[in-house]
Every structure is written in structure tokens, then in C-alpha cells.
N, C-alpha and C positions, 0 to 999 in steps of 0.2 A: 806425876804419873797418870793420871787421870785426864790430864789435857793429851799425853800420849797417847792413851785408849781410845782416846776419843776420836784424832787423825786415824790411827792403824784402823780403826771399826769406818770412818769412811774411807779409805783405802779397800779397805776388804771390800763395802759394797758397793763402790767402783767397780771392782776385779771379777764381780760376779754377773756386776749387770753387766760388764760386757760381754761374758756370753750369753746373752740373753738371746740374739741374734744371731746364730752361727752361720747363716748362709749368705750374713754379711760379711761378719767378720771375714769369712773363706774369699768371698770373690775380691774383698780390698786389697786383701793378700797375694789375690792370682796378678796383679799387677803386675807383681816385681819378675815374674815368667818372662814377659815379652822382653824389660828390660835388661833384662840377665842375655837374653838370644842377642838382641840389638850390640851390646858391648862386646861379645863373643867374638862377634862378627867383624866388626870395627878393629879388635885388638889385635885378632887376629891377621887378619890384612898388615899392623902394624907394625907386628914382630917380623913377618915375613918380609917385610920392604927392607925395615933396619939390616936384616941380616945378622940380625945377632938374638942369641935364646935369652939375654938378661936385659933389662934397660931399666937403671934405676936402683939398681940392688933386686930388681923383682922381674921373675918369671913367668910367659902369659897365663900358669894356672896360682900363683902370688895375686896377680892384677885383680884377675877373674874371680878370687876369694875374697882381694881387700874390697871389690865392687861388690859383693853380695855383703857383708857386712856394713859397706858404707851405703848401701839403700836401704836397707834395712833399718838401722837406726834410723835414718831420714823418713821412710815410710811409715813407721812404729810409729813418729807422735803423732797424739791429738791436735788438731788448729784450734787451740788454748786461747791466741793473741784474738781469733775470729768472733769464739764463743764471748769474749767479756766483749765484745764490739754490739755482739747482737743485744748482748745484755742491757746494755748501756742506750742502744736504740729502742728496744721497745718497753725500758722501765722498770724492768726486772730487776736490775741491781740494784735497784733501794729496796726490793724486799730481801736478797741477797747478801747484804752489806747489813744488815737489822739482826741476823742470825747470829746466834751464839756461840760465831768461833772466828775466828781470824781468818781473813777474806784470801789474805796471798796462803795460810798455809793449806785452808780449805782448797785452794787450787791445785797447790803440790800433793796435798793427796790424791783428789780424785785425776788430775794426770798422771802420776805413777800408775793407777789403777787402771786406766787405759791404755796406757801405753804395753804394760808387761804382754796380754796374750796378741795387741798387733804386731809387737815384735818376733812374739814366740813363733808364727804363723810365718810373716815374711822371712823369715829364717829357714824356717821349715822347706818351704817352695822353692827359696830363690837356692839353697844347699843343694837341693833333689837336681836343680836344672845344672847347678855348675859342676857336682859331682859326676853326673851325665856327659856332661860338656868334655872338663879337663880331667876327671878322675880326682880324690880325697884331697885336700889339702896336704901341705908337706907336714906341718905340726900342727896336730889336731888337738893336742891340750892349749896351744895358743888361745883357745877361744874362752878356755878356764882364766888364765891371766890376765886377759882382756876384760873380764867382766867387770872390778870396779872402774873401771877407766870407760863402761861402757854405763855404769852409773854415776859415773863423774860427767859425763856427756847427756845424761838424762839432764842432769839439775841443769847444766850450762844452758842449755835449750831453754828451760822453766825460765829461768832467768831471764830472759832476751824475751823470750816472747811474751810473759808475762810484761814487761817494760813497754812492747809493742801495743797489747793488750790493754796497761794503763793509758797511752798515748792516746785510747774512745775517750776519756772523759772529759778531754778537752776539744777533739779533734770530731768525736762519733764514728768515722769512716776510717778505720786503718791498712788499707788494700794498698795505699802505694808504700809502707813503711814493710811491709808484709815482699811486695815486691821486690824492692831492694831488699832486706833480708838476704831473701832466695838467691836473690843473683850473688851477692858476697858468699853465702854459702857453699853455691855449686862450685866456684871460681875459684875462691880463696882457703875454701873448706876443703876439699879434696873428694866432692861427692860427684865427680865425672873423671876429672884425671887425677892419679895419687899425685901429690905434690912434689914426691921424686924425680918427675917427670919434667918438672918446669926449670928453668934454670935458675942457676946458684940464688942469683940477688934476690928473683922471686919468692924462693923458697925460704929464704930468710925473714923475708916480709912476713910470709904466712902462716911462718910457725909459728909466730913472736904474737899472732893474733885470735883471738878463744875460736874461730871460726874453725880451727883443723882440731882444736882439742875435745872438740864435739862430732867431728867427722874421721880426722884421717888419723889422730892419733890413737885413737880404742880398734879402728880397720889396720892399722898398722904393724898393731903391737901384735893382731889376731893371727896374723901371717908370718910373721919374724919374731915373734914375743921373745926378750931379754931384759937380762935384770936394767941395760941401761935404758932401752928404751922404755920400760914401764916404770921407771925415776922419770925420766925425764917428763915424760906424758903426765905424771899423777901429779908431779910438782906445777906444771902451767895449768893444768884443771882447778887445782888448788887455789892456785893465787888469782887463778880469773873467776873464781864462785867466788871468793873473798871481796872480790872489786865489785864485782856486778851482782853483790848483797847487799853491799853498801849500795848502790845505786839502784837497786829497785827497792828499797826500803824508802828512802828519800821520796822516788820516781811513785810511791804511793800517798805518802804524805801530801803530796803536794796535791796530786790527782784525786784525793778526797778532797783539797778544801776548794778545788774548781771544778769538782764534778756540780752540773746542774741536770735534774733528773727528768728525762719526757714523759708529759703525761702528769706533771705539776706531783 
């Protein structure tokens, strides 16, 4: 109990300090404005070509909701994989790594702590534009049922990136692992096109991989939320934190006993 006290108390003073800043926090958020116009814009042209009001099981204001919740979470995190990169460059982590808590859960708190009011923000803005846009979402408790599926997609993230993040101790520099990421992300993850969209074989591919159950399946569930599709989503969340626990537990072990620290 007391080791739990002790993450929830840096969780909390994550949570605070980051609003320590609000006219940061506010402008990182005005981001997702342009992008919400941009896709509008785009989709709209799209539906009208097809000739048809559905494509996909989803409708341009379906698209236009799963896109404001799928940038949203993508916008929400911290660059976690960045910060232990810097850390690792100028030394800091061996004072870091000396502290009296556990390195990976010490991270998972203070990212939860950051992430919760970037998200609350981008949520906020990019809702105002789309509700503007196309008018309410069709099922607005969907975004209730979506919520663990949307903290099943926080860890998955932690996960990855943190893995990214251990790859400094060997590497120092993780920009191109950081790159590729993104690119599997945007492509395979469902944070530009919902993966409905792609054909059959495709979409087989990319559900079967954590990259949409961190993007398109919590934006999915938030627009059409059902009992099946929220089994489905929370069981591959599930079994992909499970794998990639095991593997960043490992992917730390290892990476302490080849970290060499700059600055002797």
C-alpha cells in the first residue's frame, strides 16, 4: 500500500504541475482546430465523390468524431520515448535511476499525469470544432464506454514508447525509432484513415496489431460503441499490454546493464 501511495502522490504532482502553465497547455491544444478543418474538408469532398452518405459502416459526422477522438489521444501524450533520450544525453539518468522508486513505474505515473489534462483540452477544442462542423455525435454515451479502452490505449503507448525510450541506453539518439513509430501509427493505427476504410486483407492486418488498439479501436468504439465491439477492443488491449509487459521489463533489464552514463 504504501508503494501505491507513493506512485498515486507522483501522479497527483504530475497532474498539478501540469497546470502550472495554462497558456501552454491551451495553445498545444489549439492544434487539433486546424486539424479537425483540414479533415473536414478532405472528407467531405470524399463522401460527395462516392456518392454514397455511408462508407465503411460510418457516416461523414461518425468519421469526423472518430477523427477528433483519434487525434486526440495521439495529441494527449507526452514524448516519454524523447524525455529518457535527453536524459540519457546529458546524465541525468543516473541521478534518476539512484531514486527511491522504480524507473518504468515512476514513468507511468508521471505520464498518466500528463497526459490526463492534454487530453481533456484536445477533446475540449477539437469537440467545439466538429460539433460546429457536423452537429453532436450520433451516441454521445459512446464516449463513456470508450473510456477504459481509452486507458487501455494510454498504457499501450507507455509501453512502446517507453521501449523506444530504453533503446537511448544503447543507441543515445532515438529519432529514427520515434519516426518509424509514427509512420506505423498513422498508417496501420487508424489516426488519418479509420481502418474501415482500407480493404478487407489490409484491415485484417491491422487490427491483429496493438497499433489500432491504441488509436482506432477506443475512436471506434466512441462512435458505434457495442457490447461486441468493446469485447473485442478490450480483449487485444489486454493481450498486447501482457506481451509488451513482458517485453519492456526485459527491454529494461537489459538496458541497465548496457547503459553507460555521459559525463562518467
Amino acid at each position: 500500500m504504501n508503494s501505491i501511495r507513493k506512485y498515486w502522490s507522483i501522479f497527483q504532482i504530475t497532474l498539478i504541475n501540469s497546470l502550472a502553465y495554462p497558456g501552454e497547455l491551451i495553445g498545444r491544444s489549439l492544434m487539433i482546430v486546424p486539424f479537425m478543418w483540414v479533415f473536414y474538408q478532405l472528407w467531405k469532398i470524399t463522401f460527395a465523390a462516392s456518392g454514397t452518405e455511408v462508407i465503411g459502416g460510418l457516416t461523414l459526422r461518425d468519421t469526423l468524431w472518430y477523427l477528433m477522438l483519434a487525434e486526440t489521444i495521439e495529441l494527449g501524450r507526452p514524448p516519454l520515448a524523447r524525455t529518457i533520450s535527453e536524459n540519457v544525453k546529458d546524465g541525468s539518468i543516473a541521478y534518476i535511476l539512484n531514486k527511491p522508486y522504480d524507473f518504468m513505474l515512476y514513468q507511468f505515473s508521471t505520464t498518466m499525469g500528463e497526459t490526463i489534462f492534454r487530453t481533456l483540452m484536445n477533446a475540449l477544442f477539437g469537440g467545439i470544432v466538429v460539433w460546429w462542423l457536423v452537429g453532436a455525435p450520433n451516441q454521445p454515451a459512446g464516449l463513456i464506454v470508450a473510456l477504459p479502452a481509452i486507458l487501455g490505449a494510454w498504457t499501450l503507448h507507455f509501453c512502446v514508447m517507453a521501449m523506444i525510450g530504453l533503446s537511448a541506453f544503447t543507441f543515445e539518439d532515438v529519432s529514427a525509432f520515434m519516426w518509424i513509430y509514427q509512420k506505423f501509427a498513422f498508417l496501420l493505427g487508424g489516426l488519418l484513415i479509420p481502418l474501415d476504410f482500407y480493404p478487407q486483407w489490409i484491415q485484417s492486418i491491422a487490427k491483429s496489431l496493438p497499433f489500432s488498439s491504441m488509436i482506432y479501436g477506443p475512436a471506434r468504439l466512441f462512435v458505434t460503441p457495442s457490447l461486441e465491439i468493446f469485447v473485442n477492443v478490450m480483449a487485444y488491449q489486454i493481450v498486447w499490454i501482457a506481451v509488451l509487459g513482458v517485453l519492456l521489463t526485459l527491454a529494461y533489464r537489459r538496458g541497465i546493464a548496457q547503459l553507460t552514463v555521459n559525463g562518467g
